[in-house]
Backbone bond lengths (Angstrom), bond angles and torsions (degrees), N, CA, C in turn:
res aa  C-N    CA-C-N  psi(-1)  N-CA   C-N-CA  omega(-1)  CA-C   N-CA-C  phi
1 X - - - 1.453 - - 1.531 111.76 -
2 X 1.330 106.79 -61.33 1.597 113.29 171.41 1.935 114.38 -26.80
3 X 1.175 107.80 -80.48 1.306 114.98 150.26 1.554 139.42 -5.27
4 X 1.528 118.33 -50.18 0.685 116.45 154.43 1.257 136.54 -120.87
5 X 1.761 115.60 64.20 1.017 103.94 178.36 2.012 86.51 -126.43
6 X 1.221 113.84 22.58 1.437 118.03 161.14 1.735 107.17 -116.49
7 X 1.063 111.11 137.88 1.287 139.96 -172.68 1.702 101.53 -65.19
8 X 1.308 117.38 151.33 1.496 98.50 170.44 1.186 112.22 -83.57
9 X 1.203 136.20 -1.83 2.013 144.87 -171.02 1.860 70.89 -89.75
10 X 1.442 128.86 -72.07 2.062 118.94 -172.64 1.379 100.11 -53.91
11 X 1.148 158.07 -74.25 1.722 151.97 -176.50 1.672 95.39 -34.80
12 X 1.183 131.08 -60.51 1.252 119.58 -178.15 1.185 116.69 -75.98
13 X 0.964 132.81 -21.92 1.900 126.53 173.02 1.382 98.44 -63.77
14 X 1.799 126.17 -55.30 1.497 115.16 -155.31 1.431 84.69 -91.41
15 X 0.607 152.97 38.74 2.292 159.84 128.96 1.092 97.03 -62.10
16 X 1.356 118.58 -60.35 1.432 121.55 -144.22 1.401 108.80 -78.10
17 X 1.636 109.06 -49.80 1.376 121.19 170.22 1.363 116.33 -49.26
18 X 1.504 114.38 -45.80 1.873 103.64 -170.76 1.716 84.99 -79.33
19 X 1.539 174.64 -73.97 0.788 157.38 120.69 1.399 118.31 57.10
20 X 1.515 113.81 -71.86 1.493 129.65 -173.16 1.815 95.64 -69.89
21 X 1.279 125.07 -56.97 1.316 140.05 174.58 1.460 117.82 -31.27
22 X 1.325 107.32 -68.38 1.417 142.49 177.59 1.991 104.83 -62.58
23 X 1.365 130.21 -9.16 0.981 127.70 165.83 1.705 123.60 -71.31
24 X 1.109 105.82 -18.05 1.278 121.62 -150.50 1.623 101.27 -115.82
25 X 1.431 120.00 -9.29 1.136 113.21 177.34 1.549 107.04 -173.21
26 X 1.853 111.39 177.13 1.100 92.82 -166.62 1.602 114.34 -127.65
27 X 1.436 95.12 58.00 1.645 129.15 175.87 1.807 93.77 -85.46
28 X 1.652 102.34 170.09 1.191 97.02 168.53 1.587 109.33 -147.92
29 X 1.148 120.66 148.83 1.530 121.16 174.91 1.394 124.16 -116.65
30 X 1.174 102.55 149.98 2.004 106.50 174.85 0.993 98.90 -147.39
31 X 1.585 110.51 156.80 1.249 128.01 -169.66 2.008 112.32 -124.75
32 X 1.168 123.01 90.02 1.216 118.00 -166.22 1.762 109.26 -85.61
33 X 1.124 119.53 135.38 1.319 119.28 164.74 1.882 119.85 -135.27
34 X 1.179 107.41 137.73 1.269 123.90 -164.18 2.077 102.60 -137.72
35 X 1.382 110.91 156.49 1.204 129.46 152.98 2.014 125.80 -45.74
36 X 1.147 95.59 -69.55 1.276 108.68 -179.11 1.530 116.51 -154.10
37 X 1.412 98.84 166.24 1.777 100.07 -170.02 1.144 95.87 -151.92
38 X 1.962 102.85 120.61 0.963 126.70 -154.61 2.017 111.13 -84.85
39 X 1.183 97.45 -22.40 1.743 134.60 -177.87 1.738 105.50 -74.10
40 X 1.457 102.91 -175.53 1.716 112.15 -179.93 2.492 74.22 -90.04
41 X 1.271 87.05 170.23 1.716 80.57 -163.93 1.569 83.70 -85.38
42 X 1.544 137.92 -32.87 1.273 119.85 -161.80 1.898 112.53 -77.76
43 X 1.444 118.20 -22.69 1.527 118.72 144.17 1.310 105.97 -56.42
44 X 1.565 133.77 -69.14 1.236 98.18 178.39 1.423 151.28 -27.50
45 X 1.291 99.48 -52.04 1.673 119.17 158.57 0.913 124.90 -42.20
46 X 1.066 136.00 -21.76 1.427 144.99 -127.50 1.556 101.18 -126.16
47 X 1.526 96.78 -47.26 1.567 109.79 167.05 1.563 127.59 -62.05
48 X 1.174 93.41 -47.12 1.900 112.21 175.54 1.271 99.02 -73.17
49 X 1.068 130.94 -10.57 2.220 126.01 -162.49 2.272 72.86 -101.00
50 X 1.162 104.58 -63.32 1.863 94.10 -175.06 1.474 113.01 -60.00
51 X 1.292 115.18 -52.86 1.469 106.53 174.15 2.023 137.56 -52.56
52 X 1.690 88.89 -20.56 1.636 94.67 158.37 1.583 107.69 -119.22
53 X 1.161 107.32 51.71 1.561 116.18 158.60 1.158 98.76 25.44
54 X 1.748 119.05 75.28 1.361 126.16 165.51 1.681 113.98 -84.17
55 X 1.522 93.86 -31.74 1.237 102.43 -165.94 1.326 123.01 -74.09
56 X 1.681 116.18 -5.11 1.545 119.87 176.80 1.287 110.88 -97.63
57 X 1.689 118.18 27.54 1.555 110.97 -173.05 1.846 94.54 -88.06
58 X 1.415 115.69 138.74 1.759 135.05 -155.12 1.718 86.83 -50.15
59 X 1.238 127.92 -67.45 1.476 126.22 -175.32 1.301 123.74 -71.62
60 X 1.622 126.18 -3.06 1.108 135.06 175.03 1.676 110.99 51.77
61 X 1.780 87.71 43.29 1.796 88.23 177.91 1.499 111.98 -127.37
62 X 1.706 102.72 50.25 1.698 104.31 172.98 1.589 94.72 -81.13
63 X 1.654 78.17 169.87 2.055 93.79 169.32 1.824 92.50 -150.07
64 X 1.103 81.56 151.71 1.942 95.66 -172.72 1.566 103.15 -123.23
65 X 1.269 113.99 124.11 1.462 126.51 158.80 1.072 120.98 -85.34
66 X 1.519 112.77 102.42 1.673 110.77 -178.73 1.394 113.78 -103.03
67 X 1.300 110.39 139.85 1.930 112.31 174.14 1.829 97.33 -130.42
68 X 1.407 101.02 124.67 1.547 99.21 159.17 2.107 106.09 -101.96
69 X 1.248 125.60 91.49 1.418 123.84 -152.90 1.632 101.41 -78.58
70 X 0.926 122.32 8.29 1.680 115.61 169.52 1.707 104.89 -102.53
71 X 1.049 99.17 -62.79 1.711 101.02 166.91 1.252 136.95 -44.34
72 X 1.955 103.63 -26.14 1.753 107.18 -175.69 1.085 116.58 63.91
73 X 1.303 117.68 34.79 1.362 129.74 175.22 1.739 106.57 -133.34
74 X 1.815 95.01 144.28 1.657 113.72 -175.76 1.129 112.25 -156.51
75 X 1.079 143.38 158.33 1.392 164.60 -179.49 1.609 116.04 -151.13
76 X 1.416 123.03 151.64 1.039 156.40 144.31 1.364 129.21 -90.17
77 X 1.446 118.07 93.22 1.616 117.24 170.96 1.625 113.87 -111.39
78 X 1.326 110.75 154.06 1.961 123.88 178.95 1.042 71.40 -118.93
79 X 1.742 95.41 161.79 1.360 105.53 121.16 1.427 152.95 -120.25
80 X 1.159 143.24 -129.17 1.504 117.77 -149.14 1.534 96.64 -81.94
81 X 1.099 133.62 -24.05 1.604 123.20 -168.00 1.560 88.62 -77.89
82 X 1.163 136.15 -74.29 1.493 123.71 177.53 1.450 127.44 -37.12
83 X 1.211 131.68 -47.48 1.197 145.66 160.83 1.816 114.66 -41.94
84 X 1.200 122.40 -52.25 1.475 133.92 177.56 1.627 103.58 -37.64
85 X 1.589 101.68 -55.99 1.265 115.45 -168.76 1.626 135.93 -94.15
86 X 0.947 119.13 -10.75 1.926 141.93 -177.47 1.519 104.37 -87.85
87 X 1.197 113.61 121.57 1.654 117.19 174.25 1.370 113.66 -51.18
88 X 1.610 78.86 145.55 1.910 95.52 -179.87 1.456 110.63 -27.74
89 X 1.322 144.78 147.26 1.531 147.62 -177.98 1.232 149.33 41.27
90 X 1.481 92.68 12.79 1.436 149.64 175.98 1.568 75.38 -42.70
91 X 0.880 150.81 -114.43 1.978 160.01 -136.35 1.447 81.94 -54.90
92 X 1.363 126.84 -66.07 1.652 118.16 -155.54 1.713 104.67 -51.20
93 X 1.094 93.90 -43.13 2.021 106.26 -166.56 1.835 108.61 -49.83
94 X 1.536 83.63 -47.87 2.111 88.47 -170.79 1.662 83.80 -92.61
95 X 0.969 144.48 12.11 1.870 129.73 169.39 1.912 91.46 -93.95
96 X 1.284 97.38 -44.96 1.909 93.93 -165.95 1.741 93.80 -69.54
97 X 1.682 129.46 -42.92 1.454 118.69 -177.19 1.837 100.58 -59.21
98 X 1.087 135.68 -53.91 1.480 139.16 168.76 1.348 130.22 -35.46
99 X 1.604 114.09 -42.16 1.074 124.07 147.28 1.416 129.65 -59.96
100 X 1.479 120.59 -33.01 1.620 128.65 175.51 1.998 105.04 -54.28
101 X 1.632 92.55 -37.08 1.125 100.92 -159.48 2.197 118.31 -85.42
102 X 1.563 68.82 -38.41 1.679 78.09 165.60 1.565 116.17 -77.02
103 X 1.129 105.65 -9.92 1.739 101.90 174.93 1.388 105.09 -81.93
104 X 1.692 137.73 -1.37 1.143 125.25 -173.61 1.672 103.04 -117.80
105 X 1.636 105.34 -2.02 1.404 112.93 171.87 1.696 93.46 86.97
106 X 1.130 117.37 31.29 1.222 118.82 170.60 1.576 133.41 -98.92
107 X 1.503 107.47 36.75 1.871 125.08 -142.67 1.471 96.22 -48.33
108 X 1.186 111.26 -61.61 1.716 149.96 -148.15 2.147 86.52 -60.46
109 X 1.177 108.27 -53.87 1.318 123.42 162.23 1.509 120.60 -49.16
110 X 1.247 119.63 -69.95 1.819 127.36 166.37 0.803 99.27 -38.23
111 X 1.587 140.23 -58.74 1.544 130.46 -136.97 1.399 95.61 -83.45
112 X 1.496 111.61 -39.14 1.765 117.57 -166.06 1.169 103.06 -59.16
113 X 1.695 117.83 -48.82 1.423 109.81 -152.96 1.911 103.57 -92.17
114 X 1.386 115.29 -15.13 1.110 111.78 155.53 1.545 142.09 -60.67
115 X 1.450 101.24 -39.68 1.597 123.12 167.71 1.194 111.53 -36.28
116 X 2.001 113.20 -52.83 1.369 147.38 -136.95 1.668 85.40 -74.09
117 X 1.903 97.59 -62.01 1.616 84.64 -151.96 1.693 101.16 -86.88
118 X 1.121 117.34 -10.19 1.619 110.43 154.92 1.714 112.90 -34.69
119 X 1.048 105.61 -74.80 1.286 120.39 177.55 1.314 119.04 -31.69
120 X 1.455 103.96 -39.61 1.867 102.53 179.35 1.389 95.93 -69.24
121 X 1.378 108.75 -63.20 1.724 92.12 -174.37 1.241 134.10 -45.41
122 X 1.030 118.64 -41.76 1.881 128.40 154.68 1.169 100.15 -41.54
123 X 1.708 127.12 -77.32 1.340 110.19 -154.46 2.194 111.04 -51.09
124 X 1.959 99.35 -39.27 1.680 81.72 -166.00 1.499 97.44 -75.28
125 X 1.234 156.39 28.36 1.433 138.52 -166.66 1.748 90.68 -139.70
126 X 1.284 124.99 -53.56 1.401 133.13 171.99 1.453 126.22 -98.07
127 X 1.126 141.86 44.06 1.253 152.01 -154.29 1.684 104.02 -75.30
128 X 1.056 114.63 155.29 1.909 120.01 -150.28 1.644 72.52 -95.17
129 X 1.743 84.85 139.72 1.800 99.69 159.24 1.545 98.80 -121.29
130 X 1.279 106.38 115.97 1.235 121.15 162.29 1.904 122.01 -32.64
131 X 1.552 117.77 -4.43 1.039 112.33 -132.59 1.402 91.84 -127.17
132 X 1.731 133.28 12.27 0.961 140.53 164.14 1.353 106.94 148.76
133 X 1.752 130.63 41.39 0.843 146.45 165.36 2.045 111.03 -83.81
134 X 1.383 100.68 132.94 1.660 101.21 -167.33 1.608 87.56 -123.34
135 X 1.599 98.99 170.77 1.502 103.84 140.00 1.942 114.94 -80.00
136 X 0.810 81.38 139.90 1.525 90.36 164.92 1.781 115.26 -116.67
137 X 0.831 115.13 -24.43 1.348 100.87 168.82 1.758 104.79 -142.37
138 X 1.754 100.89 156.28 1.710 116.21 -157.48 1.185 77.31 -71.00
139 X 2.077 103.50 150.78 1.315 117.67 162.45 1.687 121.29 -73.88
140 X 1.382 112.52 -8.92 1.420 129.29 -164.22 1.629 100.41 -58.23
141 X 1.541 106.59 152.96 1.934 104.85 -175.28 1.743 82.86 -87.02
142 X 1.069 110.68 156.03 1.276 131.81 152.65 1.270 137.48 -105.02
143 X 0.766 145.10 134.52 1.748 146.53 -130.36 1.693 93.98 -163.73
144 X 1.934 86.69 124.72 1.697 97.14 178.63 1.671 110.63 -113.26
């Protein structure tokens, strides 16, 4: 269900965005989506951030977009190499703009413009070295 309640033109926009993001540095993003979450949602997260082996990225500067879309519940988790460095409330700030946005049914929108300013912070704290910088993890959303 989760799955399809984004369009494949929305699966490819928030591709494109963690993509566009992810050019610029060598942080990494995913976007998890699920039905419901049976957990507090930031254990949830927490589970899906270990279960796609976020945590072995070399700088330890993934961030995971979680949506449980029946529940109305989401979170934002880094980890600790990202976290060290991003201003105080830095996650709360783009979760409360995401929320503005999901309250207008605008997901496909939240996720983009959240991805976006993720990305700045990655790019000034993790900035891409041309010089043996990879993806390490698929840009594809994942759906539980």
């Amino acid at each position: 269900m989760a799955e399809n309640l984004f369009s494949q033109e929305d699966k490819t926009r928030i591709m494109s965005a963690i993509a566009a993001a992810e050019m610029a540095t060598s942080g990494e993003i995913q976007v998890h989506i699920e039905n419901h979450c049976r957990l507090d949602v930031l254990d949830r997260a927490a589970e899906v951030f270990e279960t796609l082996k976020m945590h072995k990225t070399k700088e330890r500067n993934a961030v995971l977009f979680y949506l449980a879309v029946a529940d109305h519940k989401f979170a934002i988790l880094g980890d600790s190499g990202i976290n060290k460095v991003v201003p105080e409330n830095f996650w709360e700030k783009i979760k409360e703009e995401m929320g503005k946005s999901f309250k207008q049914h605008a997901f496909t929108e939240g996720l983009s413009n959240a991805i976006e300013a993720c990305g700045q912070q990655l790019k000034a704290h993790f900035p891409y070295n041309n010089k043996g910088d990879i993806n390490e993890l698929p840009d594809e959303i994942s759906f539980g």
